[in-house]
C-alpha positions as a Markdown table, in Angstrom:
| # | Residue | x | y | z |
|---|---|---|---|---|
| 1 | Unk | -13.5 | -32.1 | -5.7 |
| 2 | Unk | -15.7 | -29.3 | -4.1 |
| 3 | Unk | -18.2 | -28.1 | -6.7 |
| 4 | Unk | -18.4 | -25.3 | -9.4 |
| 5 | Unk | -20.8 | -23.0 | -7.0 |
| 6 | Unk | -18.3 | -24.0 | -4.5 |
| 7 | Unk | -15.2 | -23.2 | -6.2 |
| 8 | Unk | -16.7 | -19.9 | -7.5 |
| 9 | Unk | -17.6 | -19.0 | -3.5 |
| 10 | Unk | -13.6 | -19.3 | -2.6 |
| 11 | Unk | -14.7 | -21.7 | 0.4 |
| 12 | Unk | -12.0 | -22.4 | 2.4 |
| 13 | Unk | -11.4 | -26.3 | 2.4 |
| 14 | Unk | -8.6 | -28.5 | 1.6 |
| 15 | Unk | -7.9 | -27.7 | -1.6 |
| 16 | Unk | -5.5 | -24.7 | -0.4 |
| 17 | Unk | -1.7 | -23.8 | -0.1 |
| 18 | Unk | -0.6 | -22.2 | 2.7 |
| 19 | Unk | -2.5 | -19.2 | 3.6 |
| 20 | Unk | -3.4 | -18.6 | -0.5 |
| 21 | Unk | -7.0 | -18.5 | -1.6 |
| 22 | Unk | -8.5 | -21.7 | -2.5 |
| 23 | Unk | -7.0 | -22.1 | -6.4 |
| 24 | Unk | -8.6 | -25.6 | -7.6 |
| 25 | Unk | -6.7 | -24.9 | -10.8 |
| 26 | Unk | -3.5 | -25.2 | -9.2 |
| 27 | Unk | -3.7 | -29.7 | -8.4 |
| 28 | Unk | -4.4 | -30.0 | -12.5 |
| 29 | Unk | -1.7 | -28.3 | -13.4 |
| 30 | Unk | 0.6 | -29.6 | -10.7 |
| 31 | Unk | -0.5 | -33.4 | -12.3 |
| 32 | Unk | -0.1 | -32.3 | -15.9 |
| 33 | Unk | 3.6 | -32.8 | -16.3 |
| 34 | Unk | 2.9 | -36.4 | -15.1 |
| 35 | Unk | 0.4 | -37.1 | -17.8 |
| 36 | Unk | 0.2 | -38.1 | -21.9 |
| 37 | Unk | 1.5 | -35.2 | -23.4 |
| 38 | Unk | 1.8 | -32.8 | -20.4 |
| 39 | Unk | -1.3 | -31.8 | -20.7 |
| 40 | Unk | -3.4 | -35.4 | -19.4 |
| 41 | Unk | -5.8 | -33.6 | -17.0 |
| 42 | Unk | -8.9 | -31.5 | -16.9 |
| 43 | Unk | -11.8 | -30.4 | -14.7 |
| 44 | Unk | -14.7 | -32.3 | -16.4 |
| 45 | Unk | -18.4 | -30.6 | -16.5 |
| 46 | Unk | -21.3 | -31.6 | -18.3 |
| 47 | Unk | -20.4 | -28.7 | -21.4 |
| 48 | Unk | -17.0 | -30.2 | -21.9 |
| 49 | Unk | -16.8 | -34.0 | -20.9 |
| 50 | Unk | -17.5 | -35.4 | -24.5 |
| 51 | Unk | -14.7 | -33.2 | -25.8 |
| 52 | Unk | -12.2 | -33.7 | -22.9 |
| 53 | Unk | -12.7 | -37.3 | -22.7 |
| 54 | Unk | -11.8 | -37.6 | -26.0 |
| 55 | Unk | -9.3 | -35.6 | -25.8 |
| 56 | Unk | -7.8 | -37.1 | -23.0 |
| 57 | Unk | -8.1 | -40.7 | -23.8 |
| 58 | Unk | -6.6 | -39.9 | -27.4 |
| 59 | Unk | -3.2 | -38.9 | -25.6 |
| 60 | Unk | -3.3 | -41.4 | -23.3 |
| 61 | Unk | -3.6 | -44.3 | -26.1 |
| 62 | Unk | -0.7 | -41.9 | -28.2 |
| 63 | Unk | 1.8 | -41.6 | -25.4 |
| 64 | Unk | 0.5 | -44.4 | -23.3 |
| 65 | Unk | 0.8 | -42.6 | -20.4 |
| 66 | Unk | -1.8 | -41.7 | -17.8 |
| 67 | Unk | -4.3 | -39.3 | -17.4 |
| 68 | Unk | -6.7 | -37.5 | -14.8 |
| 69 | Unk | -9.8 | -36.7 | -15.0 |
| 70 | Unk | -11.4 | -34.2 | -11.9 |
| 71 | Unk | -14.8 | -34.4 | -11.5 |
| 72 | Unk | -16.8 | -31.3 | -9.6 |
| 73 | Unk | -19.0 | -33.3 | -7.0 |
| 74 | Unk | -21.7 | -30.5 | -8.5 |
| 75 | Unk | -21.4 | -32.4 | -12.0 |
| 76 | Unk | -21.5 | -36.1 | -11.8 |
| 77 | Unk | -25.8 | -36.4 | -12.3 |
| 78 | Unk | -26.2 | -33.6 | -14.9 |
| 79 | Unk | -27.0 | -34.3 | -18.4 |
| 80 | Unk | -24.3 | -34.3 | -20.4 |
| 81 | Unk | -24.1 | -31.7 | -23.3 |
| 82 | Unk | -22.8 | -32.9 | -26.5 |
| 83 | Unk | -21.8 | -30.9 | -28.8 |
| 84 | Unk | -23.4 | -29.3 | -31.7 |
| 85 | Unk | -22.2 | -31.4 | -34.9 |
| 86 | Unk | -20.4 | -34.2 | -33.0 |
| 87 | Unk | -20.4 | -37.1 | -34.4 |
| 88 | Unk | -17.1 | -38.8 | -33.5 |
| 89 | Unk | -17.9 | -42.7 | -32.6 |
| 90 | Unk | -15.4 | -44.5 | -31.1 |
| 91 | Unk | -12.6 | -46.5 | -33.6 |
| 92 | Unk | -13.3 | -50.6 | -33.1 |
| 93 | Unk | -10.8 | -52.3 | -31.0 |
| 94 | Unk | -7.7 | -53.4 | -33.6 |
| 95 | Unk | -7.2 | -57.2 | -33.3 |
């Protein structure tokens, strides 16, 4: 997916419908209603990947359906950001 300084520049690429502006909001959403809950997707960026994946995988072990995860090509090397206070650790596998 084109990156955040590239989404906010409305650069023409792929990502389009038709003769509309580029709206990279628009693929999410269409996925959503596919996913845990019907709401299994989101753009991850370094300020809300701990929360999202959480999120995310929480409804997909719930409903045990899939989920999607968009990545900004702008994100993947920055430091993540974790959250002031969190302190959620992952539950041990049940046996």
């Amino acid at each position: 997916m084109p990156g955040l300084n590239e989404q906010a520049g409305g650069h023409r690429t792929h990502y389009m419908i038709a003769d509309q502006q580029p709206n990279y909001q628009l693929f999410i959403d269409m996925v959503k209603p596919l996913t845990a809950g019907g709401d299994g997707a989101a753009m991850i960026t370094a300020e809300n990947c701990v929360e999202e994946t959480d999120r995310l995988m929480s409804a997909m072990m719930y409903h045990s359906k899939p989920i999607n995860f968009c990545f900004p090509r702008d994100q993947w090397n920055r430091e993540v950001i974790v959250p002031e206070g969190w302190s959620k650790s992952p539950e041990p596998p049940k046996r």
